[in-house]
C-alpha positions as CSV (number, residue, x, y, z in Angstrom):
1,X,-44.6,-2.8,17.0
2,X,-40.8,-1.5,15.9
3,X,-41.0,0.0,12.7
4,X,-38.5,-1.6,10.2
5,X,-35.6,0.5,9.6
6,X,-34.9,1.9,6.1
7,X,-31.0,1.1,5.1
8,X,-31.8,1.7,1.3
9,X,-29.5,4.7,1.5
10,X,-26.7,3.1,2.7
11,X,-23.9,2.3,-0.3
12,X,-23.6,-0.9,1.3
13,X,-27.4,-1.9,0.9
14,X,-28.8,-5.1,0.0
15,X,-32.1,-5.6,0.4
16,X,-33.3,-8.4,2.6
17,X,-29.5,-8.5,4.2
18,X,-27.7,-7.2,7.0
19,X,-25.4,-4.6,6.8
20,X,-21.8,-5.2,7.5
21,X,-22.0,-3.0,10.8
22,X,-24.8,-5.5,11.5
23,X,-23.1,-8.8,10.3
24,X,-21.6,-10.3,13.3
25,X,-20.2,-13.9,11.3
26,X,-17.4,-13.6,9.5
27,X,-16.6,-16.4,6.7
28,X,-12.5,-17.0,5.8
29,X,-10.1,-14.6,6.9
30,X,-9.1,-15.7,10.4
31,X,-5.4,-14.8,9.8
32,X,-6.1,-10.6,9.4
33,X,-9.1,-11.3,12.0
34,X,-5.8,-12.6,14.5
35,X,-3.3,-10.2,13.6
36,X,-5.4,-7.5,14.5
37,X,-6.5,-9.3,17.8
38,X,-3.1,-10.0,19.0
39,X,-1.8,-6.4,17.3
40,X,-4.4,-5.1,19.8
41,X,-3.7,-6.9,22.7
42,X,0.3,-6.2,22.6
43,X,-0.5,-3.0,23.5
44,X,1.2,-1.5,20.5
45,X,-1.8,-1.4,18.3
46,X,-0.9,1.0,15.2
47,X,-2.7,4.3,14.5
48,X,-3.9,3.1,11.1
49,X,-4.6,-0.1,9.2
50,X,-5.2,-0.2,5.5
51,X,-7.7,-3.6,4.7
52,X,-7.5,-4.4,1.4
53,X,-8.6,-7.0,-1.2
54,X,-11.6,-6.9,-3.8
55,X,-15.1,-5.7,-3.6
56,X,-17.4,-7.5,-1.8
57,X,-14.9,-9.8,0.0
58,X,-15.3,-9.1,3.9
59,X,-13.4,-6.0,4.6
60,X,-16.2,-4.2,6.2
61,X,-17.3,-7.6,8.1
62,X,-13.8,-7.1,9.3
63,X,-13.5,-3.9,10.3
64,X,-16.7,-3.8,12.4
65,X,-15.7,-6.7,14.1
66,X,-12.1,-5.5,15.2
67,X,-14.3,-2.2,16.5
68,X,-16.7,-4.2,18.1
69,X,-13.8,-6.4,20.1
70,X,-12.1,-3.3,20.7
71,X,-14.5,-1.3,22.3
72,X,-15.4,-4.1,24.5
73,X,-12.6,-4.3,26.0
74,X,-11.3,-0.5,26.1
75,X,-8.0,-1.8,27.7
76,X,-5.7,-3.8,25.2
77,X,-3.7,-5.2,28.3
78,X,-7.0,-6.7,29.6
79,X,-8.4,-8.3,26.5
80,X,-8.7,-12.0,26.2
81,X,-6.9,-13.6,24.2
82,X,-8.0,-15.8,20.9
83,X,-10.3,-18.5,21.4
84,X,-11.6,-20.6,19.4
85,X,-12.5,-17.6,16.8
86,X,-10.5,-14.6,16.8
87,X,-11.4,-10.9,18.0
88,X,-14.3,-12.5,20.6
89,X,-15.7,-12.0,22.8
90,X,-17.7,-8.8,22.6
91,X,-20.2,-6.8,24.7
92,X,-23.9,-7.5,23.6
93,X,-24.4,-4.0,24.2
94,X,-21.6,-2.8,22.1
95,X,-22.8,-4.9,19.3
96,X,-26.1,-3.5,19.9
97,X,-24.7,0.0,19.6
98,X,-22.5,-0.9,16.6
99,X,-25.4,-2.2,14.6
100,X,-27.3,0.7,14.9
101,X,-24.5,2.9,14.2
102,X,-24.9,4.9,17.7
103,X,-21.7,3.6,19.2
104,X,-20.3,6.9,20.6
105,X,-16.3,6.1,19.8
106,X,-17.1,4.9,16.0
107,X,-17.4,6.9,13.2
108,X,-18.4,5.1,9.4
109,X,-17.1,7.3,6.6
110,X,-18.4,6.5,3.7
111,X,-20.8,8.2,0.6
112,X,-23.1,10.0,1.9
113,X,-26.4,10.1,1.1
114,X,-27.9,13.5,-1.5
115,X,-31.2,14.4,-0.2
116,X,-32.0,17.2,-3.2
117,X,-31.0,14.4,-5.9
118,X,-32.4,11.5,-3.4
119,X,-29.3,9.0,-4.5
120,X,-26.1,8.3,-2.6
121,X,-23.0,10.7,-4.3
122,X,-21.2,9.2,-6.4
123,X,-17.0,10.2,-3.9
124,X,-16.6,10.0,-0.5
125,X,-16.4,13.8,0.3
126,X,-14.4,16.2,1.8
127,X,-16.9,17.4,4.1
128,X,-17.7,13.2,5.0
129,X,-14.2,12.9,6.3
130,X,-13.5,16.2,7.8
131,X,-16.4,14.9,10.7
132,X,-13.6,12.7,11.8
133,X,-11.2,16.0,12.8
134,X,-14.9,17.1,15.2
135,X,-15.1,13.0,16.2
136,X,-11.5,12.9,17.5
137,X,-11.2,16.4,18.9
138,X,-14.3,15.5,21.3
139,X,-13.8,13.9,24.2
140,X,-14.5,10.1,23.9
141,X,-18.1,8.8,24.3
142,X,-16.3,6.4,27.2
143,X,-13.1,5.0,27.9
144,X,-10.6,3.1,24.7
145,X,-10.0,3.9,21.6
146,X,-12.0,6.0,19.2
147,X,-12.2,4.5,16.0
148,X,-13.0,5.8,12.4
149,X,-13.5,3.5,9.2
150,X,-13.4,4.6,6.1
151,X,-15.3,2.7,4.0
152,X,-14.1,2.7,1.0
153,X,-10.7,5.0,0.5
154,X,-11.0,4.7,-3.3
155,X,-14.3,6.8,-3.2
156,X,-12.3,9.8,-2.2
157,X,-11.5,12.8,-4.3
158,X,-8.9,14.4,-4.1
159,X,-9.7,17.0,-1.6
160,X,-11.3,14.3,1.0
161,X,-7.4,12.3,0.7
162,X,-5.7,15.3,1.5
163,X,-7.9,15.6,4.8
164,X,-7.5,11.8,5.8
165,X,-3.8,12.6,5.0
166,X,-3.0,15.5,7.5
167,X,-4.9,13.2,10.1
168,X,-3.1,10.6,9.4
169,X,0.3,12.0,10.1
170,X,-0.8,14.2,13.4
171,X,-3.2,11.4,14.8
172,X,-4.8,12.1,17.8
173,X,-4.2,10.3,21.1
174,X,-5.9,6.6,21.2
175,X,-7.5,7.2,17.8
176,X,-7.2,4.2,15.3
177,X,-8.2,4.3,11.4
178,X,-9.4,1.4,9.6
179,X,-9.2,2.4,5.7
180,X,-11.0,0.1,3.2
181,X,-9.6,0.2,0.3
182,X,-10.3,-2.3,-3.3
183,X,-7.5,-0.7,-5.1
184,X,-4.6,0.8,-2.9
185,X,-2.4,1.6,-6.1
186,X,-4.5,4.0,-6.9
187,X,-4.4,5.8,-3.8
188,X,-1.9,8.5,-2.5
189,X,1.5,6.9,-1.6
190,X,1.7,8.6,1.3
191,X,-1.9,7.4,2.4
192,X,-0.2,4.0,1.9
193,X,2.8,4.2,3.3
194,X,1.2,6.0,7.1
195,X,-1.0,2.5,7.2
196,X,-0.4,-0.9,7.9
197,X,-1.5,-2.7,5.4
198,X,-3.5,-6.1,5.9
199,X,-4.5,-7.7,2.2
200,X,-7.9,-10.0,2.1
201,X,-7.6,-12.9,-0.2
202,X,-11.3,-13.6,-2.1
203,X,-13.1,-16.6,-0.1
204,X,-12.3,-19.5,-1.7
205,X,-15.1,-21.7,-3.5
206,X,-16.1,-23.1,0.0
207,X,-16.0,-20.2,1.7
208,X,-18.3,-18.4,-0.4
209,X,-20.4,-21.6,-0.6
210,X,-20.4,-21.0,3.1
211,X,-21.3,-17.4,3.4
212,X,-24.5,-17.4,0.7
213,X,-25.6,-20.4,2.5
214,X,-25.5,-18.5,6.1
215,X,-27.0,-15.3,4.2
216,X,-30.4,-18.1,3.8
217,X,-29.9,-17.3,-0.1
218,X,-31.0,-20.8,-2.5
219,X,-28.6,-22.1,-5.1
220,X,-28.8,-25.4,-7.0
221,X,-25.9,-27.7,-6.5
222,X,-26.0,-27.7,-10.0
223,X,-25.4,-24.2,-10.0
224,X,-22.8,-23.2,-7.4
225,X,-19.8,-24.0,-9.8
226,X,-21.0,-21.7,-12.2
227,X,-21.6,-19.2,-9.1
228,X,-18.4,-19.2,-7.7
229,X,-16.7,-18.6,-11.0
230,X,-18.7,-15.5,-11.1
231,X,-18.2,-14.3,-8.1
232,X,-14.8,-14.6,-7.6
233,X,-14.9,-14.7,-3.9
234,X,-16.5,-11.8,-3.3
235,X,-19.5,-12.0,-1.4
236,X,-21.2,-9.0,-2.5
237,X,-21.1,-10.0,-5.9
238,X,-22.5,-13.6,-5.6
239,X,-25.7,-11.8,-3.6
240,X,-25.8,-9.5,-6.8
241,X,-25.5,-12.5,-9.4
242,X,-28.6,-14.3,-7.3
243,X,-30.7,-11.4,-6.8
244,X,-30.1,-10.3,-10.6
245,X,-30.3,-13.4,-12.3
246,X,-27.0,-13.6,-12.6
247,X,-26.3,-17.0,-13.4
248,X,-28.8,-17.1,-16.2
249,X,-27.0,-13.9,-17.7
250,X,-23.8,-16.0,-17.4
251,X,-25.4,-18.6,-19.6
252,X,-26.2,-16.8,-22.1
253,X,-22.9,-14.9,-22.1
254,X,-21.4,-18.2,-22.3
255,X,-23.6,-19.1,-25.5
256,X,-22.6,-16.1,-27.4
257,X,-18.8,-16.5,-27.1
258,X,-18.9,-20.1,-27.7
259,X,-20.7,-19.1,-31.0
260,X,-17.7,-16.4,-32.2
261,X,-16.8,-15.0,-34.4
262,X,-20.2,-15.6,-35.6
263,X,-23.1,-13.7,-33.9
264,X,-26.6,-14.5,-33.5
265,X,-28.3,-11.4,-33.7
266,X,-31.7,-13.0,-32.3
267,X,-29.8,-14.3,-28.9
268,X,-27.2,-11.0,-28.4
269,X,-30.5,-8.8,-28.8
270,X,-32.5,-11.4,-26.4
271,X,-29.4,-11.7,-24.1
272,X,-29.0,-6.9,-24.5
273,X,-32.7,-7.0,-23.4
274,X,-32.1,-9.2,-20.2
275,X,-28.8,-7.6,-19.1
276,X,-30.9,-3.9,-19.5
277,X,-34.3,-4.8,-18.2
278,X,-35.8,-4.2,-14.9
279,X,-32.6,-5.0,-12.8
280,X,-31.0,-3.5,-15.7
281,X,-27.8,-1.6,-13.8
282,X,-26.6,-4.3,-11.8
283,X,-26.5,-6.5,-14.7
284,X,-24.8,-4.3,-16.9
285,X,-21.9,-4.2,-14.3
286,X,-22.1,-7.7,-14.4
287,X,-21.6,-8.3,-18.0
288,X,-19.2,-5.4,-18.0
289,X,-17.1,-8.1,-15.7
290,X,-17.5,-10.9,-17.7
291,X,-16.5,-9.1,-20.9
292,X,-13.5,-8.2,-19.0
293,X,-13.2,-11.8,-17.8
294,X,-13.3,-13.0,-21.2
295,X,-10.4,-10.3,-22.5
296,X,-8.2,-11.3,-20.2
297,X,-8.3,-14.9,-20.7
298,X,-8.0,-14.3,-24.5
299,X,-4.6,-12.5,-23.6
300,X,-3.8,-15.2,-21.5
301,X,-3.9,-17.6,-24.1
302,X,-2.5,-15.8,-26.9
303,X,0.2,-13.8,-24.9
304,X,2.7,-14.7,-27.3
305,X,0.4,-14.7,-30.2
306,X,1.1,-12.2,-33.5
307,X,1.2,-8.6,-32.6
308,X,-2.1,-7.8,-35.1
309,X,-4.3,-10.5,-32.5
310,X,-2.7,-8.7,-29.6
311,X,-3.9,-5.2,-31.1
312,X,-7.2,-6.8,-31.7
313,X,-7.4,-7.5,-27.9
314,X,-5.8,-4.1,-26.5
315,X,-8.6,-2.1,-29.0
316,X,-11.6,-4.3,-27.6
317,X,-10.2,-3.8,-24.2
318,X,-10.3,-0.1,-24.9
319,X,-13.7,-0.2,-26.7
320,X,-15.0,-1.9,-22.9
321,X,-13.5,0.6,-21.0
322,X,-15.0,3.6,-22.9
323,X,-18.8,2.1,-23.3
324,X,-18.6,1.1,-19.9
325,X,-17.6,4.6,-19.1
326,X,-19.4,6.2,-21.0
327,X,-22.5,4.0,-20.2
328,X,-22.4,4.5,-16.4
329,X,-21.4,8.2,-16.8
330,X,-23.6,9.4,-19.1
331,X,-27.2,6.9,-18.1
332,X,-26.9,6.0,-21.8
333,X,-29.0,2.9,-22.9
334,X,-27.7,-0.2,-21.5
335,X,-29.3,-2.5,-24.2
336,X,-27.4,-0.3,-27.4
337,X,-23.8,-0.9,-25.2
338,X,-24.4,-4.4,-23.9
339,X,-24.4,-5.1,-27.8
340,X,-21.5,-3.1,-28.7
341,X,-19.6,-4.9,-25.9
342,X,-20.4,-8.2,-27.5
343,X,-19.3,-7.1,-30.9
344,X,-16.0,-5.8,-29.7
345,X,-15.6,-9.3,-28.3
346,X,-16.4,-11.1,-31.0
347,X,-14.1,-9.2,-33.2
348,X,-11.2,-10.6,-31.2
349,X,-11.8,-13.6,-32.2
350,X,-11.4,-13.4,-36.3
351,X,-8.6,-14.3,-37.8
């Protein structure tokens, strides 16, 4: 009997799914998924592509199935062209060897994992990505490309982007990056501007519909509207709203507000106690996001509103930001700032 194999250290963990190195579906984004198949193909692939879009969205999904196409078929002239899904068909024994991460010509950079403190670090490290100068200055594993993804580029510190930089601009023959990245505006320009950049759109609602549903995961009908709003086409984050009770933390967010400015102290300390119970850290992230969510409709609605409600919302914005911070940072309680989120939300709503 094969002994299950233990992903929990991997940042990209969710328990009870695959991995995106293991996922070989991939729900919406045929148009990137073809642009890199036919980029490939011409023959005048580009060193380095930067795949952006939001969390949770497919990026990964994408990336591994571009390296799985491509090292199937390690000469670009001789690769088939689209059929009736882009960037297939692949080698079941490259797929193997991409799944279990022991494809010689790919390299994953990404977090890596502490041993003394037994928890994934919290930036993509120097050290992680100067592997990839002893990856390409190795003789490939067999014949193509070899391929590094860096998974995600926003994790880096400053240090680690400096590294990726100077490979970036001296490249080594047939070596192709595929940088991740959530936020490219916060990344070095010059990062940016030595990639070609291919943005992600979030799934739309029946997209995402589709994807949970492939993933085996339950949602009522009655439930998926309020799901997808949640989500907001990410993937990831609809898995994390199911798995943490997500949708019943929305409900009760959505109680509170309705109730403003008023607050009822029994339900915002019942609703604190949910959001900072035994799942408590994914939920807090998740109310974090609809406090967020709620701001920024607020300033939607009230953009040309009088300048004292608009510093209202620009001082609750800043109160979020720093308890979040602060919060996450420091392991403070989660109950004690779940509340003092709501009541800098609430205090945007007075007249």
């Amino acid at each position: 009997m094969i002994a299950a194999v233990d992903h929990s250290n991997e940042a990209d963990w969710i328990e009870g799914l695959p991995l995106p190195r293991e996922q070989t579906d991939l729900v919406g984004h045929e148009a990137a998924a073809l642009a890199l198949h036919e980029a490939y193909r011409s023959g005048r692939m580009h060193h380095a592509w930067m795949i952006t879009g939001p969390k949770g969205i497919g990026k990964a999904t994408l990336a591994f199935r571009f390296a799985r196409f491509a090292l199937s078929h390690p000469d670009p002239m001789r690769a088939p062209p689209p059929g009736e899904a882009p960037l297939l068909p692949v080698d079941p024994r490259v797929a193997a060897q991409v799944a279990t991460g022991a494809h010689p010509n790919l390299m994953h950079l990404r977090r890596p994992w502490d041993d003394k403190d037994k928890k994934l670090k919290t930036l993509l490290t120097v050290d992680e990505v100067r592997r990839a100068a002893g990856f390409f200055g190795t003789s490939a594993g067999s014949a193509g490309y070899r391929i590094a993804i860096v998974d995600a580029a926003d994790d880096m510190n400053a240090n680690a982007a400096n590294a990726l930089l100077k490979m970036l601009e001296e490249p080594p023959a047939r070596a192709m990056f595929l940088v991740l990245s959530h936020a490219p505006g916060g990344l070095l320009p010059t990062i940016r501007s030595r990639c070609r950049r291919l943005p992600l759109e979030p799934l739309s609602a029946d997209e995402l519909d589709a994807a949970v549903t492939a993933l085996g995961l339950e949602v009522a009908e009655a439930e998926r509207p309020a799901l997808a709003a949640l989500a907001e086409g990410s993937v990831r984050r609809a898995v994390a709203c199911v798995e943490s009770e997500g949708l019943a933390l929305h409900g009760g967010f959505r109680k509170l507000v309705d109730g403003f400015p008023r607050i009822d102290r029994s339900a915002l300390h019942r609703f604190a106690e949910a959001a900072g119970g035994r799942k408590g850290e994914d939920s807090f992230g998740l109310v974090a996001d609809l406090c967020r969510a709620f701001l920024s409709e607020r300033l939607r609605e009230r953009v040309h509103a009088a300048p004292a409600d608009l510093i209202r919302l620009a001082e609750a914005w800043d109160t979020v930001a720093r308890v979040v911070a602060e919060t996450e940072g420091l392991n403070l309680d989660r109950k004690q700032a779940v509340i003092a989120l709501v009541t800098a939300l609430a205090a945007t709503t007075r007249g």
